[in-house]
C-alpha positions as MATLAB code, in Angstrom:
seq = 'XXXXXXXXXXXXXXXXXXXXXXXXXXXXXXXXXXXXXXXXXXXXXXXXXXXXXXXXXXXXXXXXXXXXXXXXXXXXXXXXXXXXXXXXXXXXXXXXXXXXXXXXXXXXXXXXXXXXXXXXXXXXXXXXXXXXXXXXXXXXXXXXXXXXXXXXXXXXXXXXXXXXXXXXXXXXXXXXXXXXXXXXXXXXXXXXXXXXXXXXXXXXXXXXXXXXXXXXXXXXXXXXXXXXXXXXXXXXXXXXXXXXXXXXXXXXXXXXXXXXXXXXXXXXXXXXXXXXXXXXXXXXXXXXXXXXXXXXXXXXXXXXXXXXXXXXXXXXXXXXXXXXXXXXXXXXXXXXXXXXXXXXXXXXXXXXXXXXXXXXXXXXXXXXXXXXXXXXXXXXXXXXXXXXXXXXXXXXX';
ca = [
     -40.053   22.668  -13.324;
     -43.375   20.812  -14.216;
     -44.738   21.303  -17.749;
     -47.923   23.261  -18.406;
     -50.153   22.984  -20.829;
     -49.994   24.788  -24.029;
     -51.597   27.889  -24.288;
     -53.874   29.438  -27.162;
     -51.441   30.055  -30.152;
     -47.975   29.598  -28.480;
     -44.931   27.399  -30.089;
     -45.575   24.094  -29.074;
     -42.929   22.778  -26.287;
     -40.583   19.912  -28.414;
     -39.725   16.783  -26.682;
     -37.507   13.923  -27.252;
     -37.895   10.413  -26.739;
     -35.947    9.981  -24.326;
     -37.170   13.246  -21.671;
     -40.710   10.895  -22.529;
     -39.405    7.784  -21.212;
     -37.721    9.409  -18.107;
     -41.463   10.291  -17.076;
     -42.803    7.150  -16.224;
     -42.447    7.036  -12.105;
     -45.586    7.610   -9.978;
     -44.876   10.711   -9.314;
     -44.514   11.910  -13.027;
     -45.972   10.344  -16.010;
     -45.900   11.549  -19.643;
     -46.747    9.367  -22.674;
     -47.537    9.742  -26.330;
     -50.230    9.676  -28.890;
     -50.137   10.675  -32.694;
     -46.806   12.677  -31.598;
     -48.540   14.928  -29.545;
     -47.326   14.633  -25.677;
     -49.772   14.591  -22.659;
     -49.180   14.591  -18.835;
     -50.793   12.297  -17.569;
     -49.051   12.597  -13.561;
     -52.713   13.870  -12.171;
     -55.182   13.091  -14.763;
     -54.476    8.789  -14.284;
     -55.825    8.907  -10.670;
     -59.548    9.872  -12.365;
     -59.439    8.068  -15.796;
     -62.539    6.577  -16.388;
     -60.627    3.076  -17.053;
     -58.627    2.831  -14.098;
     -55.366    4.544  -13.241;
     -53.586    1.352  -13.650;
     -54.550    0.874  -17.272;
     -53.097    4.035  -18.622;
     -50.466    4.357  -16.242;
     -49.001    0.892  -17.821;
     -47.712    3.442  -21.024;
     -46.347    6.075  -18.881;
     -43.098    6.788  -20.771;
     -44.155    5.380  -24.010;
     -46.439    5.911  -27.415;
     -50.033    4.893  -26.520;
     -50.673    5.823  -29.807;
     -52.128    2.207  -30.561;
     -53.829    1.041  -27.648;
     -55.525    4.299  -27.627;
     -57.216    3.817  -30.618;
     -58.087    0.225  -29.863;
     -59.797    1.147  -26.215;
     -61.490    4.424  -27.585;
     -64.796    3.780  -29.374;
     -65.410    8.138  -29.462;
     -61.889    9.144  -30.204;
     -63.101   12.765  -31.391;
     -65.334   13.220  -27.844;
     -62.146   12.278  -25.783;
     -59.556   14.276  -27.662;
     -61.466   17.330  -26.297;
     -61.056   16.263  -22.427;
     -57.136   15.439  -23.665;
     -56.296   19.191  -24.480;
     -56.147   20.284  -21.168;
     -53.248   17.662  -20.784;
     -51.295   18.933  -23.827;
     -47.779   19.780  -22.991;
     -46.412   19.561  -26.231;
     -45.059   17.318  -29.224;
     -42.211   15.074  -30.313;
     -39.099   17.544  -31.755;
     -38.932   17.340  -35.772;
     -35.713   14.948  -36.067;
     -37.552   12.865  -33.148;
     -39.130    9.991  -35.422;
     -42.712    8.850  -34.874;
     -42.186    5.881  -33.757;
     -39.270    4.690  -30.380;
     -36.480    3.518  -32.055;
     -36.849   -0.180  -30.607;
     -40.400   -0.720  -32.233;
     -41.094   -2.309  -35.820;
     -42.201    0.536  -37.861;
     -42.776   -1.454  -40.960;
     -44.977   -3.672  -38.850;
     -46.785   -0.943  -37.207;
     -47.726    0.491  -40.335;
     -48.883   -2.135  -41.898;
     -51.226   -3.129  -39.243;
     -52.730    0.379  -39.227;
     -53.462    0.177  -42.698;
     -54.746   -3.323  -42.208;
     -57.201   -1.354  -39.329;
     -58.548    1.307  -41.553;
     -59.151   -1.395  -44.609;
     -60.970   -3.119  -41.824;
     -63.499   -0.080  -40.545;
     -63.679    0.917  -44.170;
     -65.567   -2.710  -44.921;
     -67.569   -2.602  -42.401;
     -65.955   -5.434  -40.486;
     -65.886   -3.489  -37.133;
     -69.469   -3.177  -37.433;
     -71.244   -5.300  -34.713;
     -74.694   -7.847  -35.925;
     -77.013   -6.610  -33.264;
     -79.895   -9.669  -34.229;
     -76.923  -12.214  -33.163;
     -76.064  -10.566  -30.143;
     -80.129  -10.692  -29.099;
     -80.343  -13.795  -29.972;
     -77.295  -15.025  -28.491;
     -78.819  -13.378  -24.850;
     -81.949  -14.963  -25.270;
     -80.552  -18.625  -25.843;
     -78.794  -17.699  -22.061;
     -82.046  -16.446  -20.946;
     -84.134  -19.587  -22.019;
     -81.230  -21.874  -20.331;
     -81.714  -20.287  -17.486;
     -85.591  -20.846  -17.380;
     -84.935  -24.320  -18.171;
     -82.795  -25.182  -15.538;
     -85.734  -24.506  -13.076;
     -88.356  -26.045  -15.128;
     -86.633  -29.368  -15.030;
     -86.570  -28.997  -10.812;
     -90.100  -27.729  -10.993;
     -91.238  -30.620  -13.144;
     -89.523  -33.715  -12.866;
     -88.544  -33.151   -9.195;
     -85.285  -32.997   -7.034;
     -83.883  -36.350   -7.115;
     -80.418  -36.463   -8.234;
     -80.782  -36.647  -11.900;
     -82.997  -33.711  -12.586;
     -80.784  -31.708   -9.331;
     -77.812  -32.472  -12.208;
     -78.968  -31.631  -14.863;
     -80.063  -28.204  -13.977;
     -76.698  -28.121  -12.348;
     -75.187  -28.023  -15.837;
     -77.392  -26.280  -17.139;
     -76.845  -23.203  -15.053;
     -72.912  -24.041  -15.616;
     -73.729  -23.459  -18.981;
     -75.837  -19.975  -18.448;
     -72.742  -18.785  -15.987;
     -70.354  -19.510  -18.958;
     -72.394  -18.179  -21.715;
     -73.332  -15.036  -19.925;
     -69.564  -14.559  -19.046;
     -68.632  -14.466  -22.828;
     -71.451  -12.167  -23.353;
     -70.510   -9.839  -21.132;
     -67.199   -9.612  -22.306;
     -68.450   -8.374  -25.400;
     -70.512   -5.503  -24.013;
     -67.690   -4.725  -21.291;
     -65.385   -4.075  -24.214;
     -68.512   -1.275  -25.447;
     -68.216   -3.419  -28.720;
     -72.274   -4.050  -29.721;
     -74.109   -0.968  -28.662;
     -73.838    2.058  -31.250;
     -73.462    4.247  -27.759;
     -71.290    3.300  -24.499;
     -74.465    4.481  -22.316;
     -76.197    1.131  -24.407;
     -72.628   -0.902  -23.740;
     -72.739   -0.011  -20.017;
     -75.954   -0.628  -19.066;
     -76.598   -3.886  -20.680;
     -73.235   -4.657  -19.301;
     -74.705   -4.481  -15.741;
     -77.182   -6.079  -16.942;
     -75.710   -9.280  -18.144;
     -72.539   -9.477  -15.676;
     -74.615   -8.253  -12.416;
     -78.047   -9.579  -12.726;
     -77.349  -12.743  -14.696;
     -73.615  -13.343  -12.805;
     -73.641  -11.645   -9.557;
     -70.562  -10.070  -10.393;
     -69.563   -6.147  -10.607;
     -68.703   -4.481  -14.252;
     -65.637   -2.340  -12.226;
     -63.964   -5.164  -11.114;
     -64.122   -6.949  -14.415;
     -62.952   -3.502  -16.187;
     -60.596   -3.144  -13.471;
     -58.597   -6.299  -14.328;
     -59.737   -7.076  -18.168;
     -58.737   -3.399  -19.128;
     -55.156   -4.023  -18.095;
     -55.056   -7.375  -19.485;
     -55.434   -5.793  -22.591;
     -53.262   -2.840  -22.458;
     -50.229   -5.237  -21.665;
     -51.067   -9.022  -22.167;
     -48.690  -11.631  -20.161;
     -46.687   -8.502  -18.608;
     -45.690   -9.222  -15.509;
     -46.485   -6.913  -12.806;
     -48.600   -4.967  -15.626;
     -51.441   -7.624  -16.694;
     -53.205   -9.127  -13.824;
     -53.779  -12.973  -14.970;
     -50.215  -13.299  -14.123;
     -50.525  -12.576  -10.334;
     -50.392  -16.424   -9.656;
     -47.000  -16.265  -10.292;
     -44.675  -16.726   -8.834;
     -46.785  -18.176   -5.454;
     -48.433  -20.618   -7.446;
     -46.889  -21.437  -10.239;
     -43.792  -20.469  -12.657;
     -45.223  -18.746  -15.479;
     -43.159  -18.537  -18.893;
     -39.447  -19.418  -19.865;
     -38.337  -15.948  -19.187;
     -40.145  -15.800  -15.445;
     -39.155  -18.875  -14.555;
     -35.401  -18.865  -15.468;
     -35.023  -15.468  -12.869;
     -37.286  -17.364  -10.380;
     -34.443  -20.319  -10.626;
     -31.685  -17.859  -10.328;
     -33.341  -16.084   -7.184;
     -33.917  -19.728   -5.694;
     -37.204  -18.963   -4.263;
     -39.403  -22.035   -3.757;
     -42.883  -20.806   -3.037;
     -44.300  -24.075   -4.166;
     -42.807  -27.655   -6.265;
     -42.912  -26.208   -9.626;
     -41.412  -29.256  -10.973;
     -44.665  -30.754   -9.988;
     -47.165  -27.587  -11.172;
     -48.578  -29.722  -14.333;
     -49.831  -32.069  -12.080;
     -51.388  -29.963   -8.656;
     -52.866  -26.831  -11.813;
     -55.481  -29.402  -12.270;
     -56.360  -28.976   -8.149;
     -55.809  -25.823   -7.312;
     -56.150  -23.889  -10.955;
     -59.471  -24.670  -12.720;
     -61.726  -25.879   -9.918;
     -60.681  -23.470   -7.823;
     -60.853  -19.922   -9.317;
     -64.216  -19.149   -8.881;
     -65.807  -20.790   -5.857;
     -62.580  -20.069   -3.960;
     -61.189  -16.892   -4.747;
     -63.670  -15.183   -7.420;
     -66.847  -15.604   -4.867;
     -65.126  -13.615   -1.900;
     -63.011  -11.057   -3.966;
     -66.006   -9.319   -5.784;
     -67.779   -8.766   -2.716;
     -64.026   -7.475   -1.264;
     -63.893   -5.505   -4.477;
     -67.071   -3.524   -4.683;
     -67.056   -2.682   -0.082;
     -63.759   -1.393   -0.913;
     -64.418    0.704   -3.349;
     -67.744    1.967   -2.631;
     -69.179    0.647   -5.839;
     -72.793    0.543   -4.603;
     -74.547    0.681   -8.215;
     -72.329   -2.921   -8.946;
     -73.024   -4.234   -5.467;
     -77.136   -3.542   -6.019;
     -76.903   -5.550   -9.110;
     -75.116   -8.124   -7.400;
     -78.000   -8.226   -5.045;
     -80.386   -8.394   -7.331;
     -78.961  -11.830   -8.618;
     -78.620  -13.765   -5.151;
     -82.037  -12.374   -4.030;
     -83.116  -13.846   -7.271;
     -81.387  -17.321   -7.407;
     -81.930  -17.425   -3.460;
     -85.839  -17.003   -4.145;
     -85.908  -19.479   -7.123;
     -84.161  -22.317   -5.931;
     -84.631  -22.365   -1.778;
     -88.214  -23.506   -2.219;
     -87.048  -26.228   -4.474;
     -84.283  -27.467   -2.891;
     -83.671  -25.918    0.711;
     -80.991  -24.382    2.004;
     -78.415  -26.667    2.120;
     -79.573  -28.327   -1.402;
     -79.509  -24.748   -2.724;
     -75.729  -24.362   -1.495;
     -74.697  -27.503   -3.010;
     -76.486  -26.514   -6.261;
     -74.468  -22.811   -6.341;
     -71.574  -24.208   -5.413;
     -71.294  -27.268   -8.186;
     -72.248  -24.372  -10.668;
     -69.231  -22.430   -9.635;
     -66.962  -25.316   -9.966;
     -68.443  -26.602  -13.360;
     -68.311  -23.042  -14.565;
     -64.761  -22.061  -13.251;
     -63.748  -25.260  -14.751;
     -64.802  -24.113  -18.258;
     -64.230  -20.470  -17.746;
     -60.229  -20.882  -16.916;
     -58.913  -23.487  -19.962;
     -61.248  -21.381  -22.210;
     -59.157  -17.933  -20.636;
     -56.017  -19.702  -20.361;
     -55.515  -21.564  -23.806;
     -55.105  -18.533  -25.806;
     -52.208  -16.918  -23.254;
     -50.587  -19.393  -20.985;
     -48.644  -21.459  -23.635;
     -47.037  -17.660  -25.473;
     -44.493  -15.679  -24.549;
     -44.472  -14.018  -20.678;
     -42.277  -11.902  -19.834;
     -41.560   -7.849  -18.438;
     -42.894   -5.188  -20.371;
     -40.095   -4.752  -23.004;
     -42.145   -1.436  -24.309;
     -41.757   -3.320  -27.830;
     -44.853   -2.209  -30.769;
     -48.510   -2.833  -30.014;
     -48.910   -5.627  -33.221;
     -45.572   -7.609  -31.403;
     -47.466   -7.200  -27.908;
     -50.183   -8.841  -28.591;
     -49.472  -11.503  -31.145;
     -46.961  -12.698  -28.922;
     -49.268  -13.451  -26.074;
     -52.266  -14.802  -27.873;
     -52.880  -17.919  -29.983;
     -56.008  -18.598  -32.129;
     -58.041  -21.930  -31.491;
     -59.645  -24.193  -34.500;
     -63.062  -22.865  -36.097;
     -66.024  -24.938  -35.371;
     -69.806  -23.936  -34.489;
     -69.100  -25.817  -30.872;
     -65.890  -24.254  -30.436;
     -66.730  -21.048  -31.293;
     -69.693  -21.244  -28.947;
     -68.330  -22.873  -26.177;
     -65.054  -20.601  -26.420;
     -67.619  -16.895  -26.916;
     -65.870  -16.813  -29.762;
     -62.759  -16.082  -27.872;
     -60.874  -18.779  -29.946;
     -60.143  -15.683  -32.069;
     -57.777  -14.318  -29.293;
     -55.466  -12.408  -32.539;
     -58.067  -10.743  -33.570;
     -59.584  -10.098  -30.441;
     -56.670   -8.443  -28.782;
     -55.155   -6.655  -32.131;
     -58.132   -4.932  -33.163;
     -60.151   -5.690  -29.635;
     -63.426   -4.662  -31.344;
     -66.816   -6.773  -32.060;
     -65.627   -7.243  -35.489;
     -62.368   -9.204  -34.693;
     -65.099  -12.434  -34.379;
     -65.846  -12.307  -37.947;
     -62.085  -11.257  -38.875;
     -60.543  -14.528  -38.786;
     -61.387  -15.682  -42.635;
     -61.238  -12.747  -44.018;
     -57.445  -12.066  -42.560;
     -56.241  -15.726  -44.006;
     -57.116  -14.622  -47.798;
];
């Protein structure tokens, strides 16, 4: 019989751990969060961050990702009640019996010392300022066409120039996609659009669409999307690759991968698969408000540059900026996961999920602005608020 949902002063159904994980089909889906259970079977199909995202816990305690994705918690616990179907039995402990509960607790106390100091808080004068060095890039790289000409050493100039406002912008919008600088998520949202459709040419869905479950389950495969390359491009992870050797399927040389990544990885993400995908993305799924800021970007790069440089100079020019920028944009990405553990989802504790699949990179002014700041992956993913890129010191003491 499917569960209901609690009515006004009845006895709360009990649960056990294990009816929870036997609801984690497509057909059924239960999880957990602060004990409390929730079916989630209908309700994933319309959740504002993707079906996909939430659906990766059916089965399991989302206690900890939930509090990491929800800025509002106390606005969306009142759309949650109407999926109430009860709570975890009394001798049923708070935690699944495979997951560190030392280490869980710790980190949640770690979390609230955190919010209590003010660390989650975002800077809003760095954020402004940091969108205003992109914007004054980006007027730069036309000035230098405008003034010195379109011979080749101005045309390359610009053309890393406008690598570098592709990049910058991309770690920017990152930060607003994640509804980490605004006070509001109205604020997050729109300057989102803003910064990833006007100044990218690229829709805010898709990017929530695939960054959302990145985060929810980080180098799980079938669960986090920056694994899909394997196993048709490349063997990913010891774990991955050891059943890939057993199933003796030989999509491509892997013994040769460290050599043709540098062809087919990097240079390639972008003005290959990226440029086409968004534009598949957005038709598909009727996203028209992402598709008009998408518009608004090539109509204005179209009508900057074509005077300048012609059509064909103009396609040369976008297309060295995609390959510059993808360049930069995947061994930023893929430093902080590729080399850590990949492997299934082994439903193990949120802290062990994503330390596991995220390294930190050195501290520097240049690193930490040529990275977004995204050198402080631990940070970033455990606590996946603004104030993880001011954590970092304050976590070694």
């Amino acid at each position: 019989m499917a569960p209901h949902s609690e009515s006004a002063g009845a006895s709360p159904r009990l649960f056990t751990w294990d009816e929870v994980a036997r609801r984690s089909g497509r057909q059924e889906r239960w999880l957990v969060i602060d004990r409390k259970v929730y079916d989630i079977s209908e309700f994933s199909r319309r959740h504002p961050g993707g079906s996909r995202v939430i659906g990766h816990y059916a089965g399991q305690d989302a206690t900890d990702p939930f509090t990491a994705f929800h800025i509002d918690k106390a606005l969306v616990q009142k759309y949650m009640n109407s999926l109430l179907i009860g709570e975890l039995a009394p001798d049923q402990p708070s935690f699944e019996p495979n997951k560190n509960k030392q280490l869980t607790d710790e980190f949640r106390e770690l979390r609230a010392t955190v919010e209590r100091m003010g660390l989650m808080k975002a800077n809003p004068i760095f954020f402004t300022l940091y969108l205003l060095h992109i914007l004054l890039l980006d007027v730069a790289a036309w000035l230098i066409l405008w003034v010195f000409g379109t011979s080749l050493v101005p045309f390359l100039i610009t053309a890393v120039l406008l690598s570098t406002v592709q990049a910058q912008a991309g770690w920017l919008q990152h930060d607003f996609g994640h509804l980490s600088v605004c006070r509001t998520s109205a604020w997050n949202h729109l300057i989102h659009h803003f910064v990833i459709g006007h100044l990218k040419g690229a829709p805010a869905s898709w990017w929530n669409h695939m960054h959302f479950q990145h985060h929810a389950k980080p180098n799980c495969f079938r669960k986090d999307p920056d694994l899909n390359m394997h196993p048709l491009f490349f063997a990913l992870g010891k774990v991955l690759s050891v059943e890939l050797g057993k199933q003796k399927k030989k999509y491509m040389p892997y013994n040769h991968q460290h050599k043709y990544f540098f062809l087919i990885g990097p240079p390639a993400l972008l003005p290959v698969y990226f440029q086409w995908y968004i534009f598949y993305f957005v038709f598909q799924r009727k996203k028209w408000v992402d598709l008009a800021w998408m518009l608004t970007f090539y109509l204005r790069i179209s009508l900057t540059y074509i005077p300048l440089l012609g059509l064909k100079g103009f396609l040369a020019l976008f297309f060295i900026v995609r390959f510059l920028e993808s360049n930069w944009f995947v061994w930023v990405t893929q430093m902080n996961h590729i080399p850590m553990h990949i492997d299934h989802d082994r439903n193990v504790d949120w802290v062990s999920t994503q330390l596991q699949a995220t390294c930190n990179v050195h501290e520097s002014f240049f690193n930490d602005w040529f990275s977004g700041h995204l050198n402080f992956q631990i940070e970033h993913h455990s606590l996946k608020e603004s104030g993880q890129l001011w954590l970092d010191a304050y976590l070694q003491k």
